[in-house]
C-alpha positions in Angstrom: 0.0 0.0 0.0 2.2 3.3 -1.0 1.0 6.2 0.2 1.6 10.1 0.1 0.0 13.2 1.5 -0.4 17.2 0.4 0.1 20.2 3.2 -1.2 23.3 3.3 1.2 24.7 5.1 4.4 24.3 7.2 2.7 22.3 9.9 3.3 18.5 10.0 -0.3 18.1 10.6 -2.1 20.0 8.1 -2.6 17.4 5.1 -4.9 18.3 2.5 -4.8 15.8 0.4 -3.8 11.8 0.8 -3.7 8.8 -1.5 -3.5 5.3 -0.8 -3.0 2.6 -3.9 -2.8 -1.0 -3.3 -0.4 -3.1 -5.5 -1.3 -6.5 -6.1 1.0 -8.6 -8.4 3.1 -5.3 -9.0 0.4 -3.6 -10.7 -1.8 -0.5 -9.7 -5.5 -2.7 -8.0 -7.1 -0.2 -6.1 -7.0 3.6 -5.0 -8.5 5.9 -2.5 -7.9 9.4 -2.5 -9.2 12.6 -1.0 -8.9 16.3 -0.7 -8.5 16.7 3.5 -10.2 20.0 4.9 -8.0 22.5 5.8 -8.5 26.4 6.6 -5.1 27.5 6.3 -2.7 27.0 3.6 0.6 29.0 2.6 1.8 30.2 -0.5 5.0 27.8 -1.0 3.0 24.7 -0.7 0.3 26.2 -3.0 2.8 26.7 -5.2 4.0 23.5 -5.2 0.5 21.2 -5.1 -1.7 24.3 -6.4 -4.6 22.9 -3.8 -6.3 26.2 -2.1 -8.7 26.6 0.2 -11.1 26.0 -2.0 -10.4 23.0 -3.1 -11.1 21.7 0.3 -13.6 23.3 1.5 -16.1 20.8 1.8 -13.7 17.8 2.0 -13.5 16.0 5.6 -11.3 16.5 8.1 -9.2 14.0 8.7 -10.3 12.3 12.3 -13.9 11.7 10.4 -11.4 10.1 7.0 -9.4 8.1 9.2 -11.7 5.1 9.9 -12.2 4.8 6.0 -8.3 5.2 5.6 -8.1 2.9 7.9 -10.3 0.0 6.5 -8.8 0.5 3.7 -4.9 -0.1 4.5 -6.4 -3.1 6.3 -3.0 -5.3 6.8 -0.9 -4.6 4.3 2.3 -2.4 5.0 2.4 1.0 4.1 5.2 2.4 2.1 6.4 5.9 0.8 9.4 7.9 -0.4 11.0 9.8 2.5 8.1 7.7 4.5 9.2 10.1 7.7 7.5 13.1 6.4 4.7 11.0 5.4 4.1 8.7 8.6 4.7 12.5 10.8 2.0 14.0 8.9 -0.3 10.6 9.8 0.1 10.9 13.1 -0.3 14.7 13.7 -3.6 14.7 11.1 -4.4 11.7 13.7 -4.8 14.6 16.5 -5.6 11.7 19.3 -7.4 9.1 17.3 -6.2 5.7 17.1 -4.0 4.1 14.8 -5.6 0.6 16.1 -3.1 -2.2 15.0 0.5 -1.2 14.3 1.0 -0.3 10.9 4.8 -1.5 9.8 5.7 0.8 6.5 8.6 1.0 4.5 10.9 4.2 3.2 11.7 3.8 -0.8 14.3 6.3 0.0 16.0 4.6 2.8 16.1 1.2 0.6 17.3 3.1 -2.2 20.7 4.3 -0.3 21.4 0.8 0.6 20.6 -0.4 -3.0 23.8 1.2 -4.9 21.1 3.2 -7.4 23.0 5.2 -9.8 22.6 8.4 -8.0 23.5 10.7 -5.9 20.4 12.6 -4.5 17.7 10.2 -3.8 14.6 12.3 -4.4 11.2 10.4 -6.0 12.0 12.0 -9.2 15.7 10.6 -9.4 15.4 7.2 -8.0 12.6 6.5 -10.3 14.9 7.6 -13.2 17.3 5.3 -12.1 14.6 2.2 -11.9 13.4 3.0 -14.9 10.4 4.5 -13.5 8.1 7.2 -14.9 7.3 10.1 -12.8 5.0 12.5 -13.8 6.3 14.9 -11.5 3.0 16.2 -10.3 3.4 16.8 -7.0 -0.4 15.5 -6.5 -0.9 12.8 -3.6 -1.8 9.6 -6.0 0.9 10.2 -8.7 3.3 10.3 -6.2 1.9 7.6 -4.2 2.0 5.9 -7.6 5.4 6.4 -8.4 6.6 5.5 -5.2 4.7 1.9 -5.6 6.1 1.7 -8.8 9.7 2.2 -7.5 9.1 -0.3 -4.6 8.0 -2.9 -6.6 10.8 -2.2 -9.1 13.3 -2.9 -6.3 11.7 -6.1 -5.8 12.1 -7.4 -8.7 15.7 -5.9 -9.1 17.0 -8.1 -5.4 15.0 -10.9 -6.2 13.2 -10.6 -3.4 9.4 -11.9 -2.2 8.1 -9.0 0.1 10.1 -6.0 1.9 11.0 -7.8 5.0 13.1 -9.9 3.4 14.8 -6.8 0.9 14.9 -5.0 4.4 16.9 -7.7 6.1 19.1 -7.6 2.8 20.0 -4.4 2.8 20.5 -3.9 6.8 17.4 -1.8 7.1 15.1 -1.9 9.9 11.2 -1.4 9.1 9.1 1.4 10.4 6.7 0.9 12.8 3.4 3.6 13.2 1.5 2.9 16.5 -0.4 5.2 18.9 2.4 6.4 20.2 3.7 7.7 16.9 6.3 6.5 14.0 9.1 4.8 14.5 11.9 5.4 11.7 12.7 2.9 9.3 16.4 3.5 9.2 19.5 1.6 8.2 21.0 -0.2 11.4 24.2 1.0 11.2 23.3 4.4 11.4 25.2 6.5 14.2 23.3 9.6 14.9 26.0 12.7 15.7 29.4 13.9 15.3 31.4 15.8 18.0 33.0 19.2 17.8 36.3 17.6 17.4 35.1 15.2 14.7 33.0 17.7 13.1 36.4 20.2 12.8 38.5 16.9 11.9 35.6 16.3 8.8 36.0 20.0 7.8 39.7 20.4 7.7 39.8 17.1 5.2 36.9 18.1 3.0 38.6 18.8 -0.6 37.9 22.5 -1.8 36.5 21.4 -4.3 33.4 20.2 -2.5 32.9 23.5 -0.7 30.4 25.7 -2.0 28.6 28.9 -0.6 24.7 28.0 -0.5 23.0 31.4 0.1 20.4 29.5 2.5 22.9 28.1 4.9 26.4 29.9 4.0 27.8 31.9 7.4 24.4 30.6 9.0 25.0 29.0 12.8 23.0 25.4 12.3 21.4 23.0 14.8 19.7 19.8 14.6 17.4 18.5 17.0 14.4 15.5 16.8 15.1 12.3 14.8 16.0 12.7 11.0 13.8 9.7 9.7 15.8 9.6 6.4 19.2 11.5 6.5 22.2 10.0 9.0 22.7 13.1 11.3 26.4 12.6 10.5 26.0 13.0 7.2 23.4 16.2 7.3 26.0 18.0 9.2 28.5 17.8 6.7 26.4 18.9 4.0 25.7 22.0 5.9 29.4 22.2 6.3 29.9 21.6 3.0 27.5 24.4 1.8 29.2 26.9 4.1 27.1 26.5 7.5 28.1 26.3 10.6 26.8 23.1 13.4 26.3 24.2 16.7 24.6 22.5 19.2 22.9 24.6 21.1 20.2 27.3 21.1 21.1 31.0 21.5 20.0 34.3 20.0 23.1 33.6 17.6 21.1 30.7 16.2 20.1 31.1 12.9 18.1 27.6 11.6 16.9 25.1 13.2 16.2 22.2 11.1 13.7 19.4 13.0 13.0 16.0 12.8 10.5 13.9 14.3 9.7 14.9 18.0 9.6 11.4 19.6 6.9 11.3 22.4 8.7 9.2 23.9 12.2 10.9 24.3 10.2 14.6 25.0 10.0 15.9 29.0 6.5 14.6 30.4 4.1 16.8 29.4 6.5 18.4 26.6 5.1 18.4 23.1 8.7 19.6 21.8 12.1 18.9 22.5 13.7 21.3 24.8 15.9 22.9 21.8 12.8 23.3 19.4 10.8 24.8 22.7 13.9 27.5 23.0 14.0 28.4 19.6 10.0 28.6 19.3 9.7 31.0 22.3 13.0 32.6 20.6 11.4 33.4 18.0 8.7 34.7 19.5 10.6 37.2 21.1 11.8 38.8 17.7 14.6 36.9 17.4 15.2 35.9 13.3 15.6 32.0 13.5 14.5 29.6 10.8 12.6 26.4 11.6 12.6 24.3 8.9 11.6 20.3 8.9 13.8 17.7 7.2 11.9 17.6 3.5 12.5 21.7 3.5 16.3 20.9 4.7 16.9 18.7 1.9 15.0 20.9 -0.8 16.6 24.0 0.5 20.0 22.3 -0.2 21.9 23.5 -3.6 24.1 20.3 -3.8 21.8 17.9 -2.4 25.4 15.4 -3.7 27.0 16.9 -0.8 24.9 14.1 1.8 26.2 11.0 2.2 29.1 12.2 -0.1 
């Protein structure tokens, strides 16, 4: 079952459009998709979906979809292309209704790093190219949902494998899981998370010049991570910034300048905390006047002018 959502607007939980398609046999068997109502949208997503307000102005709201989402999906696993963007905006659209049973789902990014595609930035677009894919480049919810099938069942067939378990096991990769509590990533294993300020100056002094580039959106700009990246090694993010001109700090201070998120794990947050102590500085930051750019990972990797520069 691949699926992909539509936002109206920065927030994680303000989908306005989702489709789920069901593959059977590695073909297209059934689809379900729906405007979601929203009441807010901004003009970069518009931009990039062209769904307004009206569009969705008599559509459901999500809570009263869910249940028909829900039937639908029915066992099968769900997968998606950078599936953390996809299973975050799930689970906040879910706004305290149930998942029910744990839903395991599958990143067609993630596999794609660990199967030696013949790229070097593994967005929908590219690793489809590289499969052999067609992308129509919509940026609608069921072509993209589409597409991403598509490319899952075309790395299938490619490793010779039955189901993803088994192409996840292959390539080191450990499945998603969505439950009440919220998505857990499906990652690579081997993945450490963060680099110290003696091995983030170590990486920097042995980058070759001829990797370093000024990128207007991060060049001179003081950088911090916080929350789980669901599809980018920390590591590896850092160095890209780096790479671009940025600079990593770890903390938050009126010197901050961008704060890029990933998923805020319930689990890991303070008890009662909705956020995790560095996106709570920087919010109330900013809401002090102070300039500081909150951006999630999908922005992060779209803001990027050599997406090349991650993971090498």
């Amino acid at each position: 079952m691949a699926i992909d959502f539509e936002t109206a607007n920065e927030e994680r939980g303000s989908a306005c459009e989702i489709s789920l398609v069901r593959f059977s046999n590695g073909q297209v068997a059934e689809k379900l998709t729906s405007f979601i109502y929203q009441d807010r949208f901004n003009g970069i997503n518009i931009s990039i979906h062209g769904i307004t307000e009206k569009d969705v102005a008599k559509a459901p709201e999500f809570e009263v979809f869910w249940p028909t989402a829900r039937e639908f999906i029915g066992s099968s696993p769900l997968v998606a292309h950078n599936a953390g963007f996809d299973m975050g905006v799930l689970y906040k659209s879910l706004r305290g209704a149930q998942v029910g049973a744990e839903i395991p789902y599958f990143c067609t990014m993630v596999l794609g790093r660990r199967a030696g595609l013949d790229t070097a930035y593994f967005s929908l677009g590219n690793v489809a190219a590289s499969l052999g894919v067609s992308h129509p480049e919509e940026h609608r919810a069921e072509s993209d949902a589409i597409t991403a099938g598509n490319v899952a069942v075309s790395m299938l067939k490619h490793a010779g494998h039955e189901d993803f378990w088994e192409l996840a096991e292959a390539f080191d990769v450990r499945p998603g899981v969505l439950s009440d509590d919220g998505p857990s990533g499906c990652v690579h294993k081997g993945q450490s998370s963060k680099l110290t300020a003696a091995e983030r100056a170590k990486i920097l002094e042995s980058i070759d010049e001829s990797e370093l580039y000024e990128d207007p959106d991060f060049l001179g700009k003081k950088v911090v991570f916080t929350g789980e990246l669901e599809h980018l090694v920390r590591k590896d993010a850092q160095i890209a910034v780096m790479k671009a001109g940025g600079v990593i700090v770890t903390g938050i201070s009126s010197k901050t300048n961008m704060v890029v998120t990933g998923y805020q794990d319930p689990r890991k947050l303070k008890a009662g905390a909705t956020m995790s102590t560095k996106l709570q500085k920087a919010t109330d930051l900013r809401m002090e006047g102070q300039e500081i750019e909150i951006i999630d990972e999908r922005m992060f990797m779209e803001m990027l002018e050599n997406p090349q520069g991650i993971g090498g």
